[in-house]
Backbone as JSON, one array per atom type, in Angstrom:
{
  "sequence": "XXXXXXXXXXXXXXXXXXXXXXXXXXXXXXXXXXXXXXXXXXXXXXXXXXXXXXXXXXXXXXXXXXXXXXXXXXXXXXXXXXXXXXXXXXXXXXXXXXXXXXXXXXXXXXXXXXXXXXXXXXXXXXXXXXXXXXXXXXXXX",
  "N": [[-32.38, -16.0, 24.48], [-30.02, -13.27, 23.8], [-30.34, -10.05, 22.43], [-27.91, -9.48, 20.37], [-26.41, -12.61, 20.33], [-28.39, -12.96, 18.56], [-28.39, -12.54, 16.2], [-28.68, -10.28, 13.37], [-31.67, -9.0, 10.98], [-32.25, -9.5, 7.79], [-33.7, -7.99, 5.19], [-35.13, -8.2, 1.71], [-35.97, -6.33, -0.17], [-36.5, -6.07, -3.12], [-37.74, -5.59, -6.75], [-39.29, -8.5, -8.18], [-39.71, -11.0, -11.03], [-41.56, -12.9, -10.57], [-43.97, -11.56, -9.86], [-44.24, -11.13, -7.14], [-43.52, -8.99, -4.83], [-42.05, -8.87, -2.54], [-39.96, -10.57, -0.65], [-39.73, -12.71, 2.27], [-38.59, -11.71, 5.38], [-35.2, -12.9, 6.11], [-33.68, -14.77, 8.56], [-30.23, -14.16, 10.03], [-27.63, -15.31, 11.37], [-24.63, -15.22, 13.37], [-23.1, -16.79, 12.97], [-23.39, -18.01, 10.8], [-22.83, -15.73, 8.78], [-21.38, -14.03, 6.66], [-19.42, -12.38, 7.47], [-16.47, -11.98, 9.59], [-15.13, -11.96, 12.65], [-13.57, -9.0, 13.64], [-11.46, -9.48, 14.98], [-10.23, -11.72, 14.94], [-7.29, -13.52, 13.47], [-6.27, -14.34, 10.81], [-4.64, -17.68, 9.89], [-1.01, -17.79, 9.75], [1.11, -18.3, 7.01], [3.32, -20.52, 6.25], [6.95, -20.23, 5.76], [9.0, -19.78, 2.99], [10.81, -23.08, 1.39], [14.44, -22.02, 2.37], [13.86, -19.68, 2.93], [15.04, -16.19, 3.84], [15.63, -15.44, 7.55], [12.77, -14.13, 9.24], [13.14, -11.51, 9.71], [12.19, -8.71, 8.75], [9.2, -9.46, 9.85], [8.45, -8.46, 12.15], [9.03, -5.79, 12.66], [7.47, -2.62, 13.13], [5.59, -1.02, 11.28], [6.33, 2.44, 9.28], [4.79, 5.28, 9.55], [1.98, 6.46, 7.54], [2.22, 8.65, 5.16], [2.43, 11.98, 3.57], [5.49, 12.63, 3.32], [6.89, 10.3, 4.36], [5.72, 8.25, 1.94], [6.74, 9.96, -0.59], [9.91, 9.76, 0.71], [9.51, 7.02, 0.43], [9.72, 6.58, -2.68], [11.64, 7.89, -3.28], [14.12, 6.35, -2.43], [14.0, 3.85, -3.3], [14.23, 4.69, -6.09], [17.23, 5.65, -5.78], [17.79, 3.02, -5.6], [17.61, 2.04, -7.69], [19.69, 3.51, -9.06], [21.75, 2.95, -8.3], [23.5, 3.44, -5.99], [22.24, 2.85, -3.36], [22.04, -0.3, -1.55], [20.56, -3.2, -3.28], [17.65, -4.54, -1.32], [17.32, -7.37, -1.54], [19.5, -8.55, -2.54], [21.55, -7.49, -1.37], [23.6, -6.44, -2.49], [24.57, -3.52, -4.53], [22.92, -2.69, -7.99], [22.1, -1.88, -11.01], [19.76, -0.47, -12.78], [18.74, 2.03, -15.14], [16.41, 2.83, -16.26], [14.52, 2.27, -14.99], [14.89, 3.91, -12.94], [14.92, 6.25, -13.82], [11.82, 6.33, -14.36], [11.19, 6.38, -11.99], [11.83, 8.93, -10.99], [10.31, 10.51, -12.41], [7.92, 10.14, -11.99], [7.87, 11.07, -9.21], [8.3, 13.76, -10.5], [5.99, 14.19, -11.56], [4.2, 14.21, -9.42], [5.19, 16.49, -7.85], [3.99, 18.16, -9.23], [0.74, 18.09, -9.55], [0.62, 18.15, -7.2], [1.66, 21.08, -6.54], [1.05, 23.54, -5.02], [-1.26, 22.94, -2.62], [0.84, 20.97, -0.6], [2.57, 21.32, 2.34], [5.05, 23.96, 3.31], [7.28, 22.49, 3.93], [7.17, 19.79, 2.91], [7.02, 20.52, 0.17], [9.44, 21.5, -0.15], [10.75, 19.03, 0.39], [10.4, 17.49, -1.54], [11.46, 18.8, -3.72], [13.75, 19.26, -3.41], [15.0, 16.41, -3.15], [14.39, 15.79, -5.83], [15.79, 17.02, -7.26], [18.4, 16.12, -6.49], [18.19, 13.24, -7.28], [18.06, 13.99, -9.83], [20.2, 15.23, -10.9], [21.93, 13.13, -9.98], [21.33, 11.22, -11.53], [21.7, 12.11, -14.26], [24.57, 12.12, -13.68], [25.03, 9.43, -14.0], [24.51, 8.23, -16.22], [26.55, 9.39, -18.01]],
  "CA": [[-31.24, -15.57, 23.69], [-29.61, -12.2, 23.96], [-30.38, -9.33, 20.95], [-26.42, -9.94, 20.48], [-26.48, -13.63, 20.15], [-29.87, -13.39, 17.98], [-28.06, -12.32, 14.69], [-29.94, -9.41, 12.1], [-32.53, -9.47, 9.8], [-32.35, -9.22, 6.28], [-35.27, -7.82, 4.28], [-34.89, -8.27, 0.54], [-36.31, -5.27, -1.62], [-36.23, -5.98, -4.9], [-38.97, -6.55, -7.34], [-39.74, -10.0, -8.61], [-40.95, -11.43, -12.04], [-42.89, -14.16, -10.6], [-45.32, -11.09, -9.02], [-43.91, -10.77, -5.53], [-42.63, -7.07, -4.22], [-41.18, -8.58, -1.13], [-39.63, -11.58, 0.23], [-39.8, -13.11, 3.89], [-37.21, -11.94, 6.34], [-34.31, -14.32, 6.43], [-32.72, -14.29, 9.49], [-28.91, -14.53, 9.3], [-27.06, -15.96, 12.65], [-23.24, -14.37, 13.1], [-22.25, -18.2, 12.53], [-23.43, -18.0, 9.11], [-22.31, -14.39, 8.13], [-19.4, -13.73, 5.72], [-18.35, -11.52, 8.08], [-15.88, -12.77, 10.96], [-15.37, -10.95, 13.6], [-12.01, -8.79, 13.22], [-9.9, -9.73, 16.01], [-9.82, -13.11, 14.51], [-6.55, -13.36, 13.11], [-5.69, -15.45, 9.75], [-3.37, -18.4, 9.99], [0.11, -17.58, 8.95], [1.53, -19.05, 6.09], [4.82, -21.04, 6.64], [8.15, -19.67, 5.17], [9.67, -20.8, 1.89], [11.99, -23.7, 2.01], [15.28, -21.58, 2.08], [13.94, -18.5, 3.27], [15.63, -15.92, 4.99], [14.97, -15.42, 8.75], [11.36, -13.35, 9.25], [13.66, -10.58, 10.56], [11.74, -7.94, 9.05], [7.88, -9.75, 10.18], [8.5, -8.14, 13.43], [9.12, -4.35, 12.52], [6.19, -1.63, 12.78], [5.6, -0.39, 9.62], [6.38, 3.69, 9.48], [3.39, 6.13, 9.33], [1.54, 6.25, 5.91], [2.09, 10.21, 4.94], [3.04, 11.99, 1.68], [6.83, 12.4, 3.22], [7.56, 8.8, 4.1], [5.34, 8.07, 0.58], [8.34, 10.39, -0.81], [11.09, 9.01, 0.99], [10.13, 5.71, 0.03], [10.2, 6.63, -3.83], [13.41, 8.41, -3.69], [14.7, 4.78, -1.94], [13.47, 3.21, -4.95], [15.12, 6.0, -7.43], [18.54, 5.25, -5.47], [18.78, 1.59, -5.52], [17.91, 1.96, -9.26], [20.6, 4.54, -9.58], [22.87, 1.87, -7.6], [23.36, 4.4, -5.02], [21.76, 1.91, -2.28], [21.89, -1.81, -2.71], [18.98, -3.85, -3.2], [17.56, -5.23, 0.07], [17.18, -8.69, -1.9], [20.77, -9.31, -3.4], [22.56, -7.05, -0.96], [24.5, -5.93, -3.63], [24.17, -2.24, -5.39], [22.36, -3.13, -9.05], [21.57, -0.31, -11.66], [18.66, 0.03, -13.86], [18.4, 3.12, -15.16], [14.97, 3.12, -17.02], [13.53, 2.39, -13.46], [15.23, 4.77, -11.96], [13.58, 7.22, -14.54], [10.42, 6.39, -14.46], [10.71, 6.7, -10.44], [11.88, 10.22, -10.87], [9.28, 10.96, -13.56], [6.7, 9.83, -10.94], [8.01, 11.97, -8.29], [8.03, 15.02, -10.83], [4.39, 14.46, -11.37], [3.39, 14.23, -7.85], [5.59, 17.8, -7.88], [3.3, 19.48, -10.49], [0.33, 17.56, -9.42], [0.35, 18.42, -5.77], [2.01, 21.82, -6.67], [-0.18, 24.79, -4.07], [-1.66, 21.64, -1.68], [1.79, 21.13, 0.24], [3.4, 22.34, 3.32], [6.61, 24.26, 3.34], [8.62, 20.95, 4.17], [6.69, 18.72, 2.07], [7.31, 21.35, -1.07], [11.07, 21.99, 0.1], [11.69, 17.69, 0.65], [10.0, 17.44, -2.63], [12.36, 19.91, -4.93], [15.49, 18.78, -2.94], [14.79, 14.96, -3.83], [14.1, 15.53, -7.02], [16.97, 17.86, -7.79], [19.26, 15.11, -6.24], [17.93, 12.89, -8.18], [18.39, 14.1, -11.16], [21.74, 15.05, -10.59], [22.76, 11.68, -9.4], [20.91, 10.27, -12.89], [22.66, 12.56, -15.04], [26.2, 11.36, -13.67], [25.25, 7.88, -14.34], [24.24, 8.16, -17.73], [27.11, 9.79, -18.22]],
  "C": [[-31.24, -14.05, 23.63], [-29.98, -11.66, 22.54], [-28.28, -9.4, 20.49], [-26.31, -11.25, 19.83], [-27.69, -13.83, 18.96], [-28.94, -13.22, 16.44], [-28.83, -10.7, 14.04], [-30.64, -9.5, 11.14], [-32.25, -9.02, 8.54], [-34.1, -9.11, 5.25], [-34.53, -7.7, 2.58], [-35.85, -7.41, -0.03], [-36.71, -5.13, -2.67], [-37.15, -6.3, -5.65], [-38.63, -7.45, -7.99], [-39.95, -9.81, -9.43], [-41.71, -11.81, -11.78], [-44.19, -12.7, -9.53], [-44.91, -10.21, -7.66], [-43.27, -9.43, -5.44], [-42.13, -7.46, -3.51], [-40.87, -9.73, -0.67], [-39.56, -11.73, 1.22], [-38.64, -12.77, 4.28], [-36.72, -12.84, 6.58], [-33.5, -13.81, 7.87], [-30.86, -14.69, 9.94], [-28.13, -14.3, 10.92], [-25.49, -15.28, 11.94], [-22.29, -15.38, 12.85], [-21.89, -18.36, 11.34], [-23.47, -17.07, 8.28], [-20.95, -14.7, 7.83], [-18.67, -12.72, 6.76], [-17.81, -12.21, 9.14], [-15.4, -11.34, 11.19], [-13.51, -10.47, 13.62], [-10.81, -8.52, 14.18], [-9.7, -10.81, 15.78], [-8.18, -12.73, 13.64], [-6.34, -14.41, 12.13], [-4.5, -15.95, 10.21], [-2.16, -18.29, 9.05], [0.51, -18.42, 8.28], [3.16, -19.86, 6.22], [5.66, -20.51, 5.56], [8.34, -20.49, 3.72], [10.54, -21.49, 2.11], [13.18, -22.78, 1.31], [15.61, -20.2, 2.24], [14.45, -18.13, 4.41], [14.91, -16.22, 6.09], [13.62, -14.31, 8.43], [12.06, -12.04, 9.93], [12.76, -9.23, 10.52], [9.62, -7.53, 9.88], [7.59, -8.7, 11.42], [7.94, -6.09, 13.66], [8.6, -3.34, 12.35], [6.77, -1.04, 12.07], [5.58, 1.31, 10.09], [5.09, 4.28, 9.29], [3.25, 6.56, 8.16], [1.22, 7.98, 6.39], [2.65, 10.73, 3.54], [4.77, 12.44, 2.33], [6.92, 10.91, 3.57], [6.63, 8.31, 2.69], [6.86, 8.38, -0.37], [9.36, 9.97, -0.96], [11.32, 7.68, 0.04], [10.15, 5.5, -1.91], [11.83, 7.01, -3.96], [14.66, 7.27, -3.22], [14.71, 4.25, -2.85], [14.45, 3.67, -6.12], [16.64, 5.57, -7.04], [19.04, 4.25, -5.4], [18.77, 1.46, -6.85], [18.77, 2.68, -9.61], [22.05, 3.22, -9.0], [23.9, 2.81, -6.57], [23.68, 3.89, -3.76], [21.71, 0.45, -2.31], [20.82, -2.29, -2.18], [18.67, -4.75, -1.98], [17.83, -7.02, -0.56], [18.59, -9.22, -2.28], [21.73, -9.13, -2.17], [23.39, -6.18, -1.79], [23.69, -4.59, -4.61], [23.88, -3.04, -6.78], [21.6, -1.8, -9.79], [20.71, -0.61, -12.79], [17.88, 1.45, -13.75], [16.98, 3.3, -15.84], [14.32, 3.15, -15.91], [13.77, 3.97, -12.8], [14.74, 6.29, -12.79], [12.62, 7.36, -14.38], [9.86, 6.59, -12.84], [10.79, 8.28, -10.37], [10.83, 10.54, -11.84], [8.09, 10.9, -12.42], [6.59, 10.96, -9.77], [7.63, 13.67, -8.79], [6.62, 15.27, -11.28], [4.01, 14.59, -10.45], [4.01, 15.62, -7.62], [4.41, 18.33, -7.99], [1.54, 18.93, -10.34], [-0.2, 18.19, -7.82], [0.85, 20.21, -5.41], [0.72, 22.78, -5.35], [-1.19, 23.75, -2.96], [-0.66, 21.01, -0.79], [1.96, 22.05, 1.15], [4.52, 22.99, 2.73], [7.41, 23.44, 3.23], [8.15, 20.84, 3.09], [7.15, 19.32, 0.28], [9.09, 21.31, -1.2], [11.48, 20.41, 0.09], [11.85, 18.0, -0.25], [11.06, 17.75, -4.0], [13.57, 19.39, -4.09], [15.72, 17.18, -3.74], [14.63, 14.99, -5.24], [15.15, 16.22, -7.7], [18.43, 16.9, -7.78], [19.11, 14.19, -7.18], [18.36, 12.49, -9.11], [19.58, 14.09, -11.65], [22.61, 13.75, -11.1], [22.44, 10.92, -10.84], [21.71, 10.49, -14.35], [24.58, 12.13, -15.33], [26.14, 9.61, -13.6], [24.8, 7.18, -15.69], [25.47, 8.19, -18.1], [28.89, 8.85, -18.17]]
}
């Protein structure tokens, strides 16, 4: 049997009551490790009865950065402003307390991230949030 196929050893450490300093190497086969090997892929879960099509299952996800982070608050801020309509109804839907507490979020990550930004990232930042506000003000209103 291959060092591959053999598995790794486990030494246990720890002191004992009953006396012992050291327990016997167990040897732990890759059969009987919690770990699986991570090109295994979990079995997908079947749809709900009634659900849409899987249209968006398909669609690589955008690149995790603090502007699409951003973006996707100020998405958020605009379907609560009723701006954008909600991917789920279709239909524009306004809650403004959300749509507060999304801009409140954003103006912490401002003052928060304030001197640690690029140029852009500072300049989306204060544009989005100026819009925003704007847009929150004339719907209070």
């Amino acid at each position: 049997m291959s060092d591959e196929e053999k598995g790794f050893s486990v030494k246990d450490r720890r002191m004992f009551s009953g006396g012992e300093s050291e327990k016997p190497e167990k040897e732990v086969k890759p059969e009987d490790s919690a770990i699986k090997n991570e090109t295994e892929t979990p079995p997908r879960s079947e749809p709900a009865a009634g659900a849409d099509d899987n249209r968006f299952e398909d669609m690589p996800l955008p690149e995790v950065n603090f502007p699409t982070f951003i973006l996707s608050l100020n998405a958020s801020a605009l379907m609560h402003l009723g701006a954008i309509e909600d991917p789920e109804t279709g239909r524009p839907s306004k809650n403004l307390p959300m749509a507060k507490q999304t801009i409140d979020i954003l103006s912490m990550l401002e003052e928060k991230t304030r001197g640690n930004l690029t140029k852009e990232e500072a300049n989306m930042l204060k544009n989005i949030l100026y819009d925003l506000r704007i847009a929150f003000v004339r719907e209070q209103a």
